[in-house]
TORFI-928013 format. One record per residue: residue in three letters; y, z, x of N, C-alpha, C in turn. Coordinates in steps of 0.2 Angstrom, whole numbers, plus 5000, padded with zeros to 4 digits. Example, Ala and Ser with C-alpha at 12.3 -4.5 7.8 and 13.67 -1.06 7.14 Angstrom:
// residues 2
ALA497250395066497850395062498450395066;SER498950355064499550365068500050395064;
// end
This chain:
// residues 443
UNK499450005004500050005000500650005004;UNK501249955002501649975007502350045006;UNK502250045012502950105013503750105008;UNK503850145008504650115006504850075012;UNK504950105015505250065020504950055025;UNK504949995029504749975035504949985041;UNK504949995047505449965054505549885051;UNK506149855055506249805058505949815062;UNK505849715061505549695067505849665073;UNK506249625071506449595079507249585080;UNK507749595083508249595083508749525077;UNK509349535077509449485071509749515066;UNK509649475061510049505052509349565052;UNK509849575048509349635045508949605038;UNK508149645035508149605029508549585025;UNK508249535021508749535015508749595011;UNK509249635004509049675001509049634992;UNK508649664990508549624984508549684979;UNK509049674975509349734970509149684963;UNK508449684959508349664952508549714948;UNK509249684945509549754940509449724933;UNK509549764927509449744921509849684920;UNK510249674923511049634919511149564925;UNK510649594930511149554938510249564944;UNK510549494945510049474951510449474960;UNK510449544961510949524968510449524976;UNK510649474981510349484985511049484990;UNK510849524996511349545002510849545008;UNK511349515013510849525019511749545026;UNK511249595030511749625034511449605040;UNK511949605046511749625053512349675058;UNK512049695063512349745063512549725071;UNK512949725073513549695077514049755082;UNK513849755087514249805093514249895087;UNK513649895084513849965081514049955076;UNK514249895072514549895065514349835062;UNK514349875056513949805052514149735049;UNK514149695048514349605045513949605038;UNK514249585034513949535032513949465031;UNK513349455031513249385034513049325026;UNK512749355020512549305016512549345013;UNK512549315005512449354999512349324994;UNK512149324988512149274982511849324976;UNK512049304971511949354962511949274958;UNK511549314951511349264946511249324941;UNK511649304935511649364928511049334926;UNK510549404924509949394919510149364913;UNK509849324911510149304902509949364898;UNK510349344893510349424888509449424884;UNK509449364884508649334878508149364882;UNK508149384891507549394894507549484895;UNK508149504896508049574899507549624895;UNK507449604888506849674886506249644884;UNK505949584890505149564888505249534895;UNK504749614899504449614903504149544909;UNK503849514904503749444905504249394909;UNK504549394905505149344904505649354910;UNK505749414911505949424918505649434923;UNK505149434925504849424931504849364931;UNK504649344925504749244928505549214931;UNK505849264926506549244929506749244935;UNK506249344938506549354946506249284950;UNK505549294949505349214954505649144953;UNK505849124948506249074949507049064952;UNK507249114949507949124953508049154961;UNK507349184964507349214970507349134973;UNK507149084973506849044976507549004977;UNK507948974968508348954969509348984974;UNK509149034974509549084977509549074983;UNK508749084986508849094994508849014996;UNK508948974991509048894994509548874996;UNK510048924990510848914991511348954995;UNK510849024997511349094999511349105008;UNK511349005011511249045018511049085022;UNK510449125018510149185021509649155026;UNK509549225032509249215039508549235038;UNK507749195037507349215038507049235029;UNK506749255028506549275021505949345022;UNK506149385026505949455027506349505020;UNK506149555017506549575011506449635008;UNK506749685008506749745005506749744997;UNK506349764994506449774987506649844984;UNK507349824979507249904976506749914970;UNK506549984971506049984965506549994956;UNK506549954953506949934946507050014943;UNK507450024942507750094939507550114934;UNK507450044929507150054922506450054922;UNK505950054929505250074926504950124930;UNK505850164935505650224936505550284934;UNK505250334933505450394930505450454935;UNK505650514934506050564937505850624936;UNK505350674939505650734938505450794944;UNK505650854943506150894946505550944948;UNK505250954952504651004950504851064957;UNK504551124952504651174961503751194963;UNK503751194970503051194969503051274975;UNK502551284977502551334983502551274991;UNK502751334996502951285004502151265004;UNK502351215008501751185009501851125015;UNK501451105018501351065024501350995019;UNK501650935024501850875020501150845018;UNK500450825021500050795020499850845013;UNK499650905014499550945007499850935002;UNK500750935003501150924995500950844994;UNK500850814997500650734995500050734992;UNK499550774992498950764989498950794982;UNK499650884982499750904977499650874972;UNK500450834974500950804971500550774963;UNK500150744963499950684957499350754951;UNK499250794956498950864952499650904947;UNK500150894951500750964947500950914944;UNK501150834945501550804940501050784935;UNK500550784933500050784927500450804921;UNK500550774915500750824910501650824908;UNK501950814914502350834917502950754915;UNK502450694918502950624917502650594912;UNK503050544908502850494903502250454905;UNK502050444912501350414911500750454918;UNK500250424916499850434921499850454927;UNK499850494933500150484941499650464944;UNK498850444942498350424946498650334945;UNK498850324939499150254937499750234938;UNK500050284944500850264947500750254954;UNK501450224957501450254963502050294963;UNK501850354965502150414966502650414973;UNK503250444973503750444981503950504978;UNK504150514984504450594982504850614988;UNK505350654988506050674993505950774992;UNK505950784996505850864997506850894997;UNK507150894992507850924990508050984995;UNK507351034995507651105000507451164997;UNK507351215000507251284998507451314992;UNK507051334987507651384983507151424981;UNK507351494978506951564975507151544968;UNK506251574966506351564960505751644957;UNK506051684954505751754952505751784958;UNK506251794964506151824969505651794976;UNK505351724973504851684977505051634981;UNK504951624987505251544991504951514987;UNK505451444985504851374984505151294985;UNK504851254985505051194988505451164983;UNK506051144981506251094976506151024978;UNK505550994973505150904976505550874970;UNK505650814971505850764967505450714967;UNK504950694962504350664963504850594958;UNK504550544960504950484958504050424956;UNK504150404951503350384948503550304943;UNK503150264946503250204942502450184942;UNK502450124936501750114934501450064939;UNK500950074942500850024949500749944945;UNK500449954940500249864938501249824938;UNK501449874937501949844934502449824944;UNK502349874948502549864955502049804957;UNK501649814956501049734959501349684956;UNK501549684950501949624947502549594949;UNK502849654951503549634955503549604961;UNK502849644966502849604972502349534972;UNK502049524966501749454964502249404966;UNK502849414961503349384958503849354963;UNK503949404968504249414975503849334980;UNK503049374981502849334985502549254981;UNK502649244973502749154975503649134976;UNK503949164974504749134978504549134988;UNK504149154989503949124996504449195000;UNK504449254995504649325002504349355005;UNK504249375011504249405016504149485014;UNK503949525011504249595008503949645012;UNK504449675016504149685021504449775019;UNK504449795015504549885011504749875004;UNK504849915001505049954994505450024994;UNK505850014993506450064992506650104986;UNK506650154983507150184978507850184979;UNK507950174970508750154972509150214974;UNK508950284975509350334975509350344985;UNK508950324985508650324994509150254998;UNK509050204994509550134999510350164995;UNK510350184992511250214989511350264994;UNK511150294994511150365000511250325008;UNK510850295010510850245017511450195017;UNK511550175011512250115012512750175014;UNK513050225010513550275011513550315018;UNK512950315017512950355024513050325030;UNK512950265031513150225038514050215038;UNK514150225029514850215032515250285031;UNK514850355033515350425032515450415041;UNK516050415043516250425051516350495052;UNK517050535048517150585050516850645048;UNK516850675052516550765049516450795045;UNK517050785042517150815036516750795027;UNK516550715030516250665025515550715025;UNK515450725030514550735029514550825028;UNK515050845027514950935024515150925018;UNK515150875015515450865007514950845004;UNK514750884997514350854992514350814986;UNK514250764986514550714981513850694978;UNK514250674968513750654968513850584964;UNK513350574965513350474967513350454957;UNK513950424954513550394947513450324945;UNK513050324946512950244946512650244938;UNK513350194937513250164928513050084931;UNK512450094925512450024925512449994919;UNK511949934917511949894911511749954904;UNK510849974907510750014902510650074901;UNK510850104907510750164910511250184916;UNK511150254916511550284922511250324925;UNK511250334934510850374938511250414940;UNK511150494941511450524944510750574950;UNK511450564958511050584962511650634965;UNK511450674967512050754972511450724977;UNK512150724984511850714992512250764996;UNK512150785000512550825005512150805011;UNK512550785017512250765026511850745024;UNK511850675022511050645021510450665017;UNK510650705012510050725011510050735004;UNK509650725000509750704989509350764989;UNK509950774983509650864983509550844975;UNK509550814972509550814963509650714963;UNK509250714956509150634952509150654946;UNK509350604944509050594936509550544934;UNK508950514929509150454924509350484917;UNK510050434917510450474910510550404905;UNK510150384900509950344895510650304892;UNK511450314894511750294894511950224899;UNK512350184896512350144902513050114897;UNK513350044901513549974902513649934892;UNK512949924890512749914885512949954877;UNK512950024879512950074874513750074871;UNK514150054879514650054875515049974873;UNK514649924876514849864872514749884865;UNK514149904864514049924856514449944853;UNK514450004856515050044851515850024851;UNK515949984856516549934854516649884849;UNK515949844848515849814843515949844837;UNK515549904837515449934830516049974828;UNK516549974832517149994829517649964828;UNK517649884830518249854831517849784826;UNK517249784824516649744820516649674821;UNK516449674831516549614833515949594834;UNK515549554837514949524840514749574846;UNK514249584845514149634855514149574858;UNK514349514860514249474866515149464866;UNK515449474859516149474862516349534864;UNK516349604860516249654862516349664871;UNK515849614876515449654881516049604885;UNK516249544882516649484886517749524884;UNK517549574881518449594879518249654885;UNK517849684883517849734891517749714895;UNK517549664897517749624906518249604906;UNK518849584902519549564900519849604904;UNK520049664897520249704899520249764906;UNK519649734909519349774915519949714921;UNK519749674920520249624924521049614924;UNK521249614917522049614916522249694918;UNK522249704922522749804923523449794924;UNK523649844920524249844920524849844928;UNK525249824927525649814933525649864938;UNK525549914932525750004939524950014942;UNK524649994938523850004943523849954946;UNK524149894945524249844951524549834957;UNK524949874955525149914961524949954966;UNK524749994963524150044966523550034968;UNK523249984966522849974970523049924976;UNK523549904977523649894981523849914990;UNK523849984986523850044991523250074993;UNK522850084986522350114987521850064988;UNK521850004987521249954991521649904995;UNK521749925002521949865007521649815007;UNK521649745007521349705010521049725014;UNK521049725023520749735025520949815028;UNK520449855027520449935032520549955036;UNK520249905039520649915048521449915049;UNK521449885044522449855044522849905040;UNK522849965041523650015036524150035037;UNK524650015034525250035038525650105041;UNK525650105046525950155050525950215045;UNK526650195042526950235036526450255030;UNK526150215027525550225022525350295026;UNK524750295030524250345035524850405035;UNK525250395037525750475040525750515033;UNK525950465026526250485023525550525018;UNK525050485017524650495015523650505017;UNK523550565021523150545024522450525023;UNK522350525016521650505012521750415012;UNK522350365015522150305017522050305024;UNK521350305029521450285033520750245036;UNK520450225040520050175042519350175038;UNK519350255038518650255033518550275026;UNK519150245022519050295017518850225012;UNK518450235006518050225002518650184997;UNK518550124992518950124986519250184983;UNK519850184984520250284980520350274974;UNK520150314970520450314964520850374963;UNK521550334967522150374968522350444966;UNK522150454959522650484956522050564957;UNK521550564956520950594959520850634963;UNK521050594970521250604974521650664977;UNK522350654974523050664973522750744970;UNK522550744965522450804961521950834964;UNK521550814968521150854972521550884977;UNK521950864983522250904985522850944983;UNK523150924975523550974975523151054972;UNK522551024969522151094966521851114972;UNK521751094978521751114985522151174986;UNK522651144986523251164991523551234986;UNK523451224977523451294972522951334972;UNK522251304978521751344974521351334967;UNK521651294963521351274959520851224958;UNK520351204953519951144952520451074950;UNK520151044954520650964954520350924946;UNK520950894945520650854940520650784941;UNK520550734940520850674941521150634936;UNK521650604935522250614931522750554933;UNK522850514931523450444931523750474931;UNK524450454936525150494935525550434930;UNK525650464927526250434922526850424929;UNK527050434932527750424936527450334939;UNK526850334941526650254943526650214938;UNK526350234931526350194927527150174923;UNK527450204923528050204921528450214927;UNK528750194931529250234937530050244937;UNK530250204930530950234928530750264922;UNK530350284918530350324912530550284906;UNK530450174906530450134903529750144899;UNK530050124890529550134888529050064887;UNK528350044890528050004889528249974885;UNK528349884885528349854876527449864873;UNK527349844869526749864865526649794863;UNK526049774868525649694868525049694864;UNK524649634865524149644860523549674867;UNK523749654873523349684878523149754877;UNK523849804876523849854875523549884867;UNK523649864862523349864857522549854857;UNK522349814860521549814862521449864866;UNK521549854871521549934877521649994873;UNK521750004869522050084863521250054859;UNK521250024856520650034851519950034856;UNK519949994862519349994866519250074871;UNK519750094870519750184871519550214866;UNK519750214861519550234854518850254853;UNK518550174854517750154853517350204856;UNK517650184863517350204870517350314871;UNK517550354865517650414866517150444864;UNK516750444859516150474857515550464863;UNK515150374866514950394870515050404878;UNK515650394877515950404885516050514886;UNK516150534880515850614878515050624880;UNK514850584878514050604879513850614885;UNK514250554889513850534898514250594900;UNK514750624899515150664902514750744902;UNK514450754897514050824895513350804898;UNK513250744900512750744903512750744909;UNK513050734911513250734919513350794923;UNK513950824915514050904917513350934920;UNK512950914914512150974916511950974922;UNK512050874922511650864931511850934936;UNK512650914935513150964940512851044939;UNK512751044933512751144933511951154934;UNK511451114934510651134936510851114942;UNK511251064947511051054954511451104955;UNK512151144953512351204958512051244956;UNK511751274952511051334950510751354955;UNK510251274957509751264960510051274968;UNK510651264969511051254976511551274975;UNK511751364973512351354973513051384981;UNK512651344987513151364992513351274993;UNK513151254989513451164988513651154982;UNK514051164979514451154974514751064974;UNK514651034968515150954969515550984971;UNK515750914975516650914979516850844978;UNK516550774976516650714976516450684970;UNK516650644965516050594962516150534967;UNK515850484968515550414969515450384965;UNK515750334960515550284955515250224957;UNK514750214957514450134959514150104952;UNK513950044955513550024950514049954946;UNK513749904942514349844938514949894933;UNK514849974927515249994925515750044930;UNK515550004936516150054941516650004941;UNK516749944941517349914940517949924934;UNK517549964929518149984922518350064926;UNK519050024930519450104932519350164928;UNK519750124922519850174916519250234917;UNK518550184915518150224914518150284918;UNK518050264923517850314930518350374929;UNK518950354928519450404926519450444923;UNK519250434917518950474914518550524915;UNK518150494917517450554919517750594923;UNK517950564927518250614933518850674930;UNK519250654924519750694924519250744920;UNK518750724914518450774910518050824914;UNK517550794921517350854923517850884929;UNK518350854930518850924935518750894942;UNK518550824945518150814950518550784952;UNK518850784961519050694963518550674962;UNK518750614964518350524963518550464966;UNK518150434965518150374973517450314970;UNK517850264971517350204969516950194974;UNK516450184975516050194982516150104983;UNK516250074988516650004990515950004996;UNK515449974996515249945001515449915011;UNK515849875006516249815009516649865013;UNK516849895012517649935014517549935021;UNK516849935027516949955031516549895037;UNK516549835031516149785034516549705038;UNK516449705045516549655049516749595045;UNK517249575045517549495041517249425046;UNK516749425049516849365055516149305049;UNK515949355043515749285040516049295035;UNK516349255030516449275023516149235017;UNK515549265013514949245007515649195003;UNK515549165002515949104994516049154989;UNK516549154986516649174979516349174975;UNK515749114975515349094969514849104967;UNK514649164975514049224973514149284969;UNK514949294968515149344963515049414967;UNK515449414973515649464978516249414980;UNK516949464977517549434980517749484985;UNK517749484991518049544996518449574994;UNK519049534989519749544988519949604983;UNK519149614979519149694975518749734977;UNK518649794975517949844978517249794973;UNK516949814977516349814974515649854974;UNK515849894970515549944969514549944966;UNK514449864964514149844962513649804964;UNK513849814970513449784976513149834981;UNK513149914979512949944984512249944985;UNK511949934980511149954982510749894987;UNK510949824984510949754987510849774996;UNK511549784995511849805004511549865010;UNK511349925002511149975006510449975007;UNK509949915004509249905006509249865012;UNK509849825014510049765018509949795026;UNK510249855023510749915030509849935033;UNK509549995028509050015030509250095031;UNK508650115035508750215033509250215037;UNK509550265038509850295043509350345046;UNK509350365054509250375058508350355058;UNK507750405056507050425058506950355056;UNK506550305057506250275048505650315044;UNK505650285037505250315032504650315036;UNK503950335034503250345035502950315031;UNK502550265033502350235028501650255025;UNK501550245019501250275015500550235013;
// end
């Protein structure tokens, strides 16, 4: 059976990484250059809407479209990481007694009986050891056993090897997330900070808490992307295919004073900030992440009070004389598509909260200090802002790209434009990237 991950083999690009998401087929390939990484090639292709819920129909798609992809995406070699698909992993949290690794491996399919929606003799099981905690006065291991259906993994690598790949591991998407960010934390202070990672996607959202490398908490939260095209449609009683095309609108039209602002808080390029920017404001500097400024900002003033930061739009950017907006139809859509969006974007927030309050429970000398939003619904600012202001958190677009060598640049037409974050390309890139430091053991 293969490892999640493999060594490289020979000097060169790195594999390719192949992110098959509900919504979006991305592959990325990296190599890494005097200590920094490039990328080198990359290409996406949206699932059609008709195939994503019949199993079938999509793995046909992957093979077809893997083949016609790697024809067009000047990728080097057809070596390739796959992530294991979010939607046929499942997740759960188990404490067991210390144990030596080959033991808790054997445990492992014995304590998760009963325990996951399916079989563990009929999955393949991975599992990440979180860390110490007492439970009744007792030491015990907190394991995160991660289980998907093996027929269904042999089908993915079927499907992989007649588009003619090379599949040389299998990854979890909480493990290549963790690797992508982690090769781009530089200073000290990134790696004593516990963030946790929310990756919204189409039909679902994952949430993972990391501190120095290490995933101390998972879980899949049944919200996603989709839930609230829905609920846009069902409040404004439009089509969900129009519903899902006025949310990409609106996600793209931002008003002038966010356009602004991101202009500060997403440089072109990173390397390049001006003098005055840096002095004045030290959270732009060489290594920092897409900011979702305002976040940020309220992180260190509730720093500097003592208090829990909220993340919060300043009205002084959006407005900067105290003129009152004219009222367009943009902004009447934007009002109603807020509206829609309040009931389930409440849910994902109380959800999220729990992740937070059992992973400080479980760990309470790492409390959150970060979100990271990745994932395609990390492009609706809005959203993200949200979440952030309701749980009291900074926040930060997790941007890939932010820290990658310009000497190739992928086409537009792959649907990776350098020129915004792309938040939505981490997992692609961070299968691309590989572990950080040991490699995995293969299995």
């Amino acid at each position: 059976m293969l490892g999640f991950v493999q060594s490289w083999f020979t000097p060169g690009a790195n594999p390719i990484g192949v992110d098959f998401g509900s919504d979006c087929l991305r592959l990325a390939q990296v190599e890494r250059v005097n200590n920094e990484f490039r990328l080198v090639a990359a290409a996406s292709v949206d699932v059609p809407v008709h195939v994503r819920n019949d199993a079938t129909a999509r793995l046909a798609f992957f093979a077809e479209s893997l083949r016609d992809l790697l024809r067009t995406g000047n990728f080097r070699g057809r070596r390739a990481l796959l992530a294991l698909p979010a939607s046929c992993m499942h997740i759960q949290h188990l404490r067991l007694p210390r144990m030596e690794e080959e033991a808790l491996r054997k445990a492992l399919p014995w304590e998760a009986r009963g325990k996951l929606p399916i079989d563990p003799s009929h999955a393949l099981l991975r599992h990440i050891v979180a860390g110490e905690v007492y439970q009744d006065q007792e030491p015990k291991t907190e394991v995160i056993v991660m289980a998907a259906r093996r027929d269904y993994v042999e089908q993915l690598l079927a499907a992989a090897a007649k588009a003619r790949l090379d599949i040389v591991g299998m990854n979890s998407e909480p493990k290549a997330l963790l690797d992508c960010f982690s090769h781009l934390y530089r200073r000290k202070t990134d790696a004593e900070i516990t963030n946790l990672f929310v990756d919204i996607g189409c039909v679902a959202t994952r949430a993972m808490v990391a501190h120095n490398g290490n995933v101390l908490f998972v879980r899949a939260i049944p919200i996603g992307g989709e839930h609230f095209s829905r609920a846009v449609a069902s409040s404004l009683k439009i089509p969900l295919d129009d519903a899902r095309m006025l949310r990409i609108k609106l996600c793209a039209a931002q008003p002038a004073g966010d356009e602004q602002r991101d202009k500060r808080a997403f440089p072109a390029d990173p390397a390049v900030v001006p003098a005055a920017a840096s002095a004045s404001d030290p959270s732009i500097d060489n290594n920092s992440f897409a900011l979702l400024e305002a976040g940020l900002r309220a992180a260190r003033q509730g720093d500097a009070a003592g208090t829990t930061a909220v993340a919060e739009a300043p009205a002084a950017i959006e407005a900067p004389f105290a003129v009152e907006a004219p009222v367009t139809n943009d902004t009447f859509q934007r009002q109603s598509v807020d509206d829609a969006l309040r009931e389930p974007l409440a849910k994902l927030v109380e959800e999220l909260s729990l992740c937070r309050r059992y992973h400080e429970a479980t760990f309470p000398n790492r409390p959150v200090e970060r979100l990271i939003f990745v994932g395609g619904e990390a492009r609706h600012r809005g959203l993200c802002q949200s979440i952030a202001r309701e749980m009291g958190v900074a926040a930060q677009v997790g941007d890939p790209l932010v820290r990658m060598g310009r000497i190739s640049e992928p086409a537009l037409q792959c649907g990776l434009d350098r020129r915004v974050p792309q938040p939505s390309w981490a997992l692609a890139i961070g299968l691309s990237m590989g572990p950080v430091g040991v490699e995995a053991v293969k299995s």
